[in-house]
ROPA-413460 format. One record per residue (C-alpha): x, z, y; residue in one letter. Coordinates in Angstrom, 3 decimals, m for minus. Example, Ala and Ser with C-alpha at 12.3 -4.5 7.8 and 13.67 -1.06 7.14 Angstrom:
BEGIN
+----------+----------+----------+---------+
:        X :        Z :        Y : residuo :
+----------+----------+----------+---------+
:   12.300 :    7.800 :   m4.500 :       a :
:   13.670 :    7.140 :   m1.060 :       s :
+----------+----------+----------+---------+
//
This chain:
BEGIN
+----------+----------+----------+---------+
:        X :        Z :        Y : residuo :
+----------+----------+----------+---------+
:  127.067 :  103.426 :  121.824 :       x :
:  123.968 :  102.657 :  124.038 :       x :
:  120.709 :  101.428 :  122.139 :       x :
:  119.949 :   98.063 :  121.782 :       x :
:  117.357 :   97.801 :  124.427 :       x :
:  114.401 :   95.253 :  122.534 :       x :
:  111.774 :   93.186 :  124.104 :       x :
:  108.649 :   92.179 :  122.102 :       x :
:  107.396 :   89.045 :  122.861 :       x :
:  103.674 :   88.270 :  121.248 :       x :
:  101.409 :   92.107 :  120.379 :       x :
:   99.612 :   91.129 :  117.658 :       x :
:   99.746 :   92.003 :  113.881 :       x :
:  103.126 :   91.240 :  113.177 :       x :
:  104.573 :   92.864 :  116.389 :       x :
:  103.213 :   96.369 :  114.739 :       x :
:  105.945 :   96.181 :  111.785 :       x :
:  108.645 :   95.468 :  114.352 :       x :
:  107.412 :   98.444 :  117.030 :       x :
:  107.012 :  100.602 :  113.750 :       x :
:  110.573 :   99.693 :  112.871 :       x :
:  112.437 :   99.919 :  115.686 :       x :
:  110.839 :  103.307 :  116.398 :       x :
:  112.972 :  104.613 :  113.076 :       x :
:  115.503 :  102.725 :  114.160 :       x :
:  118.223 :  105.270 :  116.055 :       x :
:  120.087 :  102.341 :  117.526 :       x :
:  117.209 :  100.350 :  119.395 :       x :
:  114.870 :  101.290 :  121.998 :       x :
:  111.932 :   98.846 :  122.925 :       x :
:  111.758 :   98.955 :  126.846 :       x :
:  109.117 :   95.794 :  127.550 :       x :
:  106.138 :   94.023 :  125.749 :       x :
:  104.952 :   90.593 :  126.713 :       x :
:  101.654 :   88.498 :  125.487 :       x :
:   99.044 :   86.512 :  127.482 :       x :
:   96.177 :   88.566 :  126.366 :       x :
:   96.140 :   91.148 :  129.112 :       x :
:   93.797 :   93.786 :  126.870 :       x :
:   95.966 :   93.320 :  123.866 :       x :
:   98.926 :   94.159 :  125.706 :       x :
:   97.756 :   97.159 :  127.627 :       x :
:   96.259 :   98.731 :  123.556 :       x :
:   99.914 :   97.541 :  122.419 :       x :
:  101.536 :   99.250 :  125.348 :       x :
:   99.207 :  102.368 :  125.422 :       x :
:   99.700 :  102.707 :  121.720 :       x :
:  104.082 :  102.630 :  121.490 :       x :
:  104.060 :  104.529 :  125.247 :       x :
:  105.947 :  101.397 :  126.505 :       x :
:  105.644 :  101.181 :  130.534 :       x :
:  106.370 :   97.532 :  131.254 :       x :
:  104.316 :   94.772 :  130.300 :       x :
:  104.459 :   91.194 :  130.748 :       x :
:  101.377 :   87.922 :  130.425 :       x :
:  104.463 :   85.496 :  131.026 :       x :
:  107.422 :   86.071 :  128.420 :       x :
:  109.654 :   84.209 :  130.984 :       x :
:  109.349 :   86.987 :  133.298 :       x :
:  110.266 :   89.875 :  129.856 :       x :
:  113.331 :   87.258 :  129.450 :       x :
:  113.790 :   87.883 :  133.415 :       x :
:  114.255 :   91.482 :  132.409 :       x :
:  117.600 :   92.669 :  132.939 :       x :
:  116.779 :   95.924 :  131.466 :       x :
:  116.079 :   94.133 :  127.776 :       x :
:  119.506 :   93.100 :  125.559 :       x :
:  117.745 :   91.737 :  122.666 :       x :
:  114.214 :   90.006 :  121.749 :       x :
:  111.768 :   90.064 :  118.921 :       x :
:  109.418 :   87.061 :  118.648 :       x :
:  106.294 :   87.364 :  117.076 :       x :
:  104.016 :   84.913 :  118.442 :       x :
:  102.865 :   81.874 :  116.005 :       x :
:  105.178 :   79.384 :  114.928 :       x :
:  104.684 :   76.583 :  116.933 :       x :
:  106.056 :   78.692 :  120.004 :       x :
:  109.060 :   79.598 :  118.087 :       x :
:  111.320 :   77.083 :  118.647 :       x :
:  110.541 :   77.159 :  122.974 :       x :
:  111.146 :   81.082 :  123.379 :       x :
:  113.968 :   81.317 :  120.794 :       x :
:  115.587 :   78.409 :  123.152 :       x :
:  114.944 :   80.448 :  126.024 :       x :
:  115.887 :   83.324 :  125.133 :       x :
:  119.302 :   82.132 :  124.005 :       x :
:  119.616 :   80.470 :  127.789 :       x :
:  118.739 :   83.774 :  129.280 :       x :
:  121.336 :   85.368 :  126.668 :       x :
:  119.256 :   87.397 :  124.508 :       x :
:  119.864 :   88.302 :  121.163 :       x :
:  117.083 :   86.891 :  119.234 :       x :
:  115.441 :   88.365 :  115.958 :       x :
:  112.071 :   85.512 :  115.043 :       x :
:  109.451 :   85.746 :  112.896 :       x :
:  108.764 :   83.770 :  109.924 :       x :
:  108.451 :   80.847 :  109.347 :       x :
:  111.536 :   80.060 :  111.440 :       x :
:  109.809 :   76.519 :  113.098 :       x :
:  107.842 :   73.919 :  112.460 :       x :
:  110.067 :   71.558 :  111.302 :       x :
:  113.954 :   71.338 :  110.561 :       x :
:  114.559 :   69.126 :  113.999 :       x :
:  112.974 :   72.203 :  115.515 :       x :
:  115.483 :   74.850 :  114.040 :       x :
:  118.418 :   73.490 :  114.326 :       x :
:  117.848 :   73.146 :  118.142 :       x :
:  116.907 :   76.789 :  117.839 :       x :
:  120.385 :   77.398 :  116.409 :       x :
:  122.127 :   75.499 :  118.753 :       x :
:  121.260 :   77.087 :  121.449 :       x :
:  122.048 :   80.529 :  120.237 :       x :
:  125.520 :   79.104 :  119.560 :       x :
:  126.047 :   77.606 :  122.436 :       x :
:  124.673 :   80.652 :  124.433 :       x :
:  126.700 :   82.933 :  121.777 :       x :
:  123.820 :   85.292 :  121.323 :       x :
:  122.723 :   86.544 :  117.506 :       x :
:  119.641 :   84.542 :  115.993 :       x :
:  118.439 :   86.546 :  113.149 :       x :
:  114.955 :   84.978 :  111.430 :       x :
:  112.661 :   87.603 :  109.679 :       x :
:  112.488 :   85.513 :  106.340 :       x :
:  115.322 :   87.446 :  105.944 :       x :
:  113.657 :   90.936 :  105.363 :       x :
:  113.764 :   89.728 :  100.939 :       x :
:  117.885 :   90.596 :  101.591 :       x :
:  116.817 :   94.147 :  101.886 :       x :
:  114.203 :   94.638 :   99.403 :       x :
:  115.522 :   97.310 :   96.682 :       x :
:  115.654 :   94.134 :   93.755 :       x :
:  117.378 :   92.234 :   95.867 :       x :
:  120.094 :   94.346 :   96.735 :       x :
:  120.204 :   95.629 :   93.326 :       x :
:  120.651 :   91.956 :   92.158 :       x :
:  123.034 :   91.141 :   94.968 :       x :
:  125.422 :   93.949 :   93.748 :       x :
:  125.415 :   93.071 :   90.425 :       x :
:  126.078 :   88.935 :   91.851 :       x :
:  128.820 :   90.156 :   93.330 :       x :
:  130.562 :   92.506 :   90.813 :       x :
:  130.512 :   89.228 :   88.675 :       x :
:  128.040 :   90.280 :   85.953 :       x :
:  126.158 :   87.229 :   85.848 :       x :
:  129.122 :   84.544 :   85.948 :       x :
:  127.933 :   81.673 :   87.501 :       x :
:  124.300 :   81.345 :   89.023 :       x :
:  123.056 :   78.404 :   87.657 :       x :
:  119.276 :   78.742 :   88.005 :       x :
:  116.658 :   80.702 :   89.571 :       x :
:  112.977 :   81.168 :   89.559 :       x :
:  110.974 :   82.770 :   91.524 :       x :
:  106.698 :   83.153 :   90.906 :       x :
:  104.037 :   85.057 :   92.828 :       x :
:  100.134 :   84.454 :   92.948 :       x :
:   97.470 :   85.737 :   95.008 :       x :
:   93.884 :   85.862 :   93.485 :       x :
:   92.078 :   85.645 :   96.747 :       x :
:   95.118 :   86.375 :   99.862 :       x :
:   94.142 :   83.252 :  102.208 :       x :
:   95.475 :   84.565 :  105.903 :       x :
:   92.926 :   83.964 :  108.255 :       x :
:   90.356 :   83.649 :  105.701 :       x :
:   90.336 :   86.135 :  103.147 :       x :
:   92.806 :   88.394 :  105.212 :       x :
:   94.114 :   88.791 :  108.368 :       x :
:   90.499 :   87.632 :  109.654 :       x :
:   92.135 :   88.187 :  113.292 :       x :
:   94.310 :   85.637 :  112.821 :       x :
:   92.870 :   82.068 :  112.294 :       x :
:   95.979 :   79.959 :  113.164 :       x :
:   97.350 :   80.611 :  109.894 :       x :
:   95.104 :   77.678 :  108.495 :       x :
:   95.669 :   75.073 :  110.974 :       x :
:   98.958 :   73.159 :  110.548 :       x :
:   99.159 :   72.586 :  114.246 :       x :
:   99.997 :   76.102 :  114.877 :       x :
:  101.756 :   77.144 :  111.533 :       x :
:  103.358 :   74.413 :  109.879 :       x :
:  102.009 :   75.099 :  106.747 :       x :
:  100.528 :   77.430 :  104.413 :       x :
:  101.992 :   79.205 :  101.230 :       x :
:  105.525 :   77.719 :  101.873 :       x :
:  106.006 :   78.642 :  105.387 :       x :
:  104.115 :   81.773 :  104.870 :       x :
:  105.604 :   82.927 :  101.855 :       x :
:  108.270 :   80.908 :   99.895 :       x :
:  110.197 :   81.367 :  102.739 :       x :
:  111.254 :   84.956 :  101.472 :       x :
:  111.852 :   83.368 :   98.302 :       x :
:  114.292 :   80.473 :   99.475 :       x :
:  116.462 :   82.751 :  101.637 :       x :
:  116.531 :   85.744 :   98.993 :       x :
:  117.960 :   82.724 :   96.349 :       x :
:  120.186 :   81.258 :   98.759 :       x :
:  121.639 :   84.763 :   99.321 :       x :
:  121.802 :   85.571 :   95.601 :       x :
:  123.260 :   81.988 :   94.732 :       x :
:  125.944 :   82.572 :   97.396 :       x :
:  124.367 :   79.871 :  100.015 :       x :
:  124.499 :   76.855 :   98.164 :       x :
:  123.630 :   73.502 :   99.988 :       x :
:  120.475 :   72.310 :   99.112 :       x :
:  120.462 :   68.209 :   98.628 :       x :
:  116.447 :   67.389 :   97.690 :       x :
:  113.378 :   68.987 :   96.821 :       x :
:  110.788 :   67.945 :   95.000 :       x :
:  107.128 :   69.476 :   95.556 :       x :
:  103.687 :   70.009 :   94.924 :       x :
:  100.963 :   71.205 :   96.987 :       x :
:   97.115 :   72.046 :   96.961 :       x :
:   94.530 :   73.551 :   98.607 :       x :
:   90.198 :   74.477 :   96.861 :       x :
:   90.272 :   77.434 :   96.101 :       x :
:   87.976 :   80.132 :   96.795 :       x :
:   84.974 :   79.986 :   99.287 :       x :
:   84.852 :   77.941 :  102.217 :       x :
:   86.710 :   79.064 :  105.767 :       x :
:   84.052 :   79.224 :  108.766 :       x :
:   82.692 :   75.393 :  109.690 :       x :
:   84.738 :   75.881 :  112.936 :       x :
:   87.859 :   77.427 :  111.793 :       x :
:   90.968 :   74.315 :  110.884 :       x :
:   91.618 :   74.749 :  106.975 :       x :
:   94.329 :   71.541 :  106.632 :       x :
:   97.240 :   73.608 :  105.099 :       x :
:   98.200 :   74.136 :  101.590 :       x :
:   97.258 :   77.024 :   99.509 :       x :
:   98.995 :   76.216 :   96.605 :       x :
:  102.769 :   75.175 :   96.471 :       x :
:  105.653 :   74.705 :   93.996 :       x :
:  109.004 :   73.532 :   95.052 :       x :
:  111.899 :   72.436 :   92.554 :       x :
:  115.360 :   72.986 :   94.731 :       x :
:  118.209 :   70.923 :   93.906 :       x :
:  122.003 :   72.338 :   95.702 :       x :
:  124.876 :   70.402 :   96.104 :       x :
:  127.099 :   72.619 :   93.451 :       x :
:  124.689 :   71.374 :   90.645 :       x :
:  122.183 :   74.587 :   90.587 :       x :
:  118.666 :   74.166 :   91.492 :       x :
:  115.780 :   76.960 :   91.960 :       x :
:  112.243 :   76.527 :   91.509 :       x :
:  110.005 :   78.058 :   93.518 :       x :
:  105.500 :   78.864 :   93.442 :       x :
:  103.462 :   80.422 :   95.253 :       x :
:   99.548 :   80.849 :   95.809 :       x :
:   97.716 :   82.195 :   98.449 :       x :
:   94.674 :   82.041 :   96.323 :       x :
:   94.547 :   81.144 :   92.544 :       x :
:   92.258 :   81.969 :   89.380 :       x :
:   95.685 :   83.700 :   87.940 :       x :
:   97.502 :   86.741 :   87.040 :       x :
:  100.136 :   87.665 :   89.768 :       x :
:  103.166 :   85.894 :   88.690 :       x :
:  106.281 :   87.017 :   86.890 :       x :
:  108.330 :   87.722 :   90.092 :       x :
:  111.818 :   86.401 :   90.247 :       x :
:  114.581 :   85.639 :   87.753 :       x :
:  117.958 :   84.667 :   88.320 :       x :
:  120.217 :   82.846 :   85.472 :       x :
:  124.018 :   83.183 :   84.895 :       x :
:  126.544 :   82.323 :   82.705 :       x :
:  127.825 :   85.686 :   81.901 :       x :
:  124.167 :   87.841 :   82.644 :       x :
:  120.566 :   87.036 :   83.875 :       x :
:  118.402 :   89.357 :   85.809 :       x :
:  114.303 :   89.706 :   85.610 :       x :
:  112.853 :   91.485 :   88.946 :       x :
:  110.424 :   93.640 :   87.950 :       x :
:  110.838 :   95.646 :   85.611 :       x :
:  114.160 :   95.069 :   86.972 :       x :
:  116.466 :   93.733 :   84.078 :       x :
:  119.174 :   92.805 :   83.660 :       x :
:  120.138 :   90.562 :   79.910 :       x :
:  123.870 :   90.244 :   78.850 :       x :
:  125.471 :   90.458 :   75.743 :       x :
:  128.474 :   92.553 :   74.547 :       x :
:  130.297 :   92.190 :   71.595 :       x :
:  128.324 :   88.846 :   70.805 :       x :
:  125.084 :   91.159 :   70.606 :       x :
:  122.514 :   91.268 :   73.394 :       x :
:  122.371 :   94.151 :   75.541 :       x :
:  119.463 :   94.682 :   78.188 :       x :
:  119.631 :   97.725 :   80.499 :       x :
:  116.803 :   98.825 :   82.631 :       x :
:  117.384 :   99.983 :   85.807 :       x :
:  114.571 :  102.068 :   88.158 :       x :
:  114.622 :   99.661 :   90.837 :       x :
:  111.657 :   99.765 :   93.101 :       x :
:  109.566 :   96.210 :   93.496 :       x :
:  110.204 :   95.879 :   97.404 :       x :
:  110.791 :   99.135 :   99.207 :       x :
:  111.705 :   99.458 :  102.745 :       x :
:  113.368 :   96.671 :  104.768 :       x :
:  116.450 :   97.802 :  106.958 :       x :
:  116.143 :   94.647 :  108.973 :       x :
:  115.803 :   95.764 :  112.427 :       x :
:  118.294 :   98.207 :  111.658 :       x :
:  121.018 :   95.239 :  110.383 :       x :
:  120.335 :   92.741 :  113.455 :       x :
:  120.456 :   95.699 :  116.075 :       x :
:  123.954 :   96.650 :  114.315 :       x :
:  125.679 :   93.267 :  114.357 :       x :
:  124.416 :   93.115 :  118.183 :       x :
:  125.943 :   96.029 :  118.999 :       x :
:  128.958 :   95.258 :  117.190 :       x :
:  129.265 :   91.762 :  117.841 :       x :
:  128.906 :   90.686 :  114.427 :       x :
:  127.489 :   88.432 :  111.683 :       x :
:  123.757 :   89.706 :  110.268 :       x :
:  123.197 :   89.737 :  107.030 :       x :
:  120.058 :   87.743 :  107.428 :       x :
:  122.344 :   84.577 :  109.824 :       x :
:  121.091 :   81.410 :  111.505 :       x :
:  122.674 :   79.308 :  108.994 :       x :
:  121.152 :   80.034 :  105.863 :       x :
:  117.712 :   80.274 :  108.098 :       x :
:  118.688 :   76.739 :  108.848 :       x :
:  119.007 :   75.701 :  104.994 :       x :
:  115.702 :   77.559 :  104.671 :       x :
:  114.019 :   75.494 :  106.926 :       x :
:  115.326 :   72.025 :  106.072 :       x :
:  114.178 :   72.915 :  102.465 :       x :
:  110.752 :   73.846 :  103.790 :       x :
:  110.859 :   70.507 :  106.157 :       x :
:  111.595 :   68.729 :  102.798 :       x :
:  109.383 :   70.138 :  100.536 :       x :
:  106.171 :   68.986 :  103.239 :       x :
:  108.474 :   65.589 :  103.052 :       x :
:  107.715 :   65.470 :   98.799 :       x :
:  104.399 :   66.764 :   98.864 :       x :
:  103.453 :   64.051 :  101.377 :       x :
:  104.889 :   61.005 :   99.725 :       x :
:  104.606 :   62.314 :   96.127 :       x :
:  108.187 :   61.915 :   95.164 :       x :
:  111.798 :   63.455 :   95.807 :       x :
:  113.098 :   64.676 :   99.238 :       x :
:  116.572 :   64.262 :   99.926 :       x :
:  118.072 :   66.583 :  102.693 :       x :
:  120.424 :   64.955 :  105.251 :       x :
+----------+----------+----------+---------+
//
């Protein structure tokens, strides 16, 4: 079987973790790079030995020597190159967060139907961390009965992108080119890993909180207008809900990670747990999981375009992911419950 022959559209930070991945990845082979910063591209190019560059991603798409693209540009470009890849029938793996809004993705997926080309997002990489699978097994064996509840917590003490980190990268702050802030930056993982542990439930309403003062002012010219604060309560159609916090920056410990409730079992992330009872006593077994380890992402999307097949990380549950994002802005906004259409 030939490699899957990868594009990369967008060279900066992010475009390093795919180029590092798909280099260990035996089954792809990244043939063109495109970005509008000419110096960027030739240091990206220079760097991976790649030979042929692009400053218009139209003319990568153009390509007839690339099968498959990565995006990895800032969200508000998402949703025009995902669309135009899928015209010029390109498999498609984008960054996170998938779009802007939820009228934005599920254009995005359309046109990867309708041009029957795979759309893989890369919220998706929490499928493959080691807890994840681990949990996901246990899910599926039927150890924790029915998932009723989940909870996932995390906390950065001073993590701001663009401002604290990732200095390079100042759209991060400014809504017009991200979104948003914690949720679309982070939460995402945590909505698709519990929508892959709950077995895809459909969301109905969320109900959110945002905030943003913490920490030392950005730059007087930089855009600050997103929220670095964020907690979500999920509520699914099959009567389960999921709450869900994050904080880029906070005056707080680092969170208590992720927990999943069941009727039969329950599971704590790290130290990975996992609470039943047998013989009407409780019974807790500790199992050396590691806290992320290495996502096979890349790996999975370039496998079910060679094979024609359904990722593990699909465009519908990045679809639920992003109306659940678009909703939770929705609640923040208004101060009160979001229902999802």
């Amino acid at each position: 079987m030939s490699p899957l022959r990868i594009g990369i559209i967008g060279v900066g930070t992010i475009a390093n973790t795919h180029l590092r991945d798909y280099q260990n990845c035996p089954d792809t082979e990244v043939v063109a790079l495109a970005d509008i910063n000419p110096d960027a591209l030739q240091r990206a190019a220079q760097e991976y030995g790649i030979n042929t560059t692009f400053t218009d991603y139209r003319d990568l798409l153009s390509f007839p020597e690339v099968d498959a693209v990565s995006i990895c540009t800032p969200p508000f470009l998402h949703c025009e190159m995902v669309v135009a890849a899928a015209h010029a029938k390109k498999h498609i793996l984008c960054e996170k967060p998938m779009a802007m809004n939820a009228g934005e993705a599920s254009q995005m997926v359309a046109a990867a139907g309708e041009a029957g080309v795979i759309l893989s997002v890369c919220h998706g990489r929490a499928r493959f961390w080691a807890p994840v699978i681990a949990a996901k097994k246990l899910v599926d064996q039927g150890e924790l009965g029915e998932v009723y509840y989940a909870r996932f917590s995390s906390y950065r003490r001073r993590g701001r992108p663009g401002i604290d980190i990732l200095k390079q990268s100042p759209w991060f702050t400014d809504r017009s080119k991200a979104g948003g802030g914690a949720i679309n930056d982070m939460i995402c993982y945590d909505l698709d890993a519990a929508l892959y542990l709950m077995g895809s439930p459909d969301p109905v309403s969320v109900s959110a909180f945002t905030f943003r003062g913490i920490g030392d002012a950005p730059p007087a010219a930089q855009i600050h207008d997103v929220e670095e604060h964020a907690s979500l309560m999920v509520r699914f159609k099959n009567g389960a809900s999921a709450q869900f916090e994050h904080a880029w920056a906070s005056n707080m410990d680092y969170g208590d990670g992720a927990r999943l409730f069941g009727t039969k079992g329950g599971i704590r992330f790290n130290p990975f747990t996992f609470f039943t009872h047998r013989n009407s006593e409780p019974w807790d077994v500790s199992l050396p999981v590691p806290e992320r380890g290495i996502s096979n992402l890349p790996s999975d999307f370039a496998r079910a375009c060679l094979q024609n097949s359904v990722p593990v990380s699909h465009a519908e549950d990045a679809l639920k992911v992003a109306k659940i994002i678009d909703a939770a802005y929705r609640s923040a906004q208004s101060g009160r419950e979001a229902m999802i259409d």
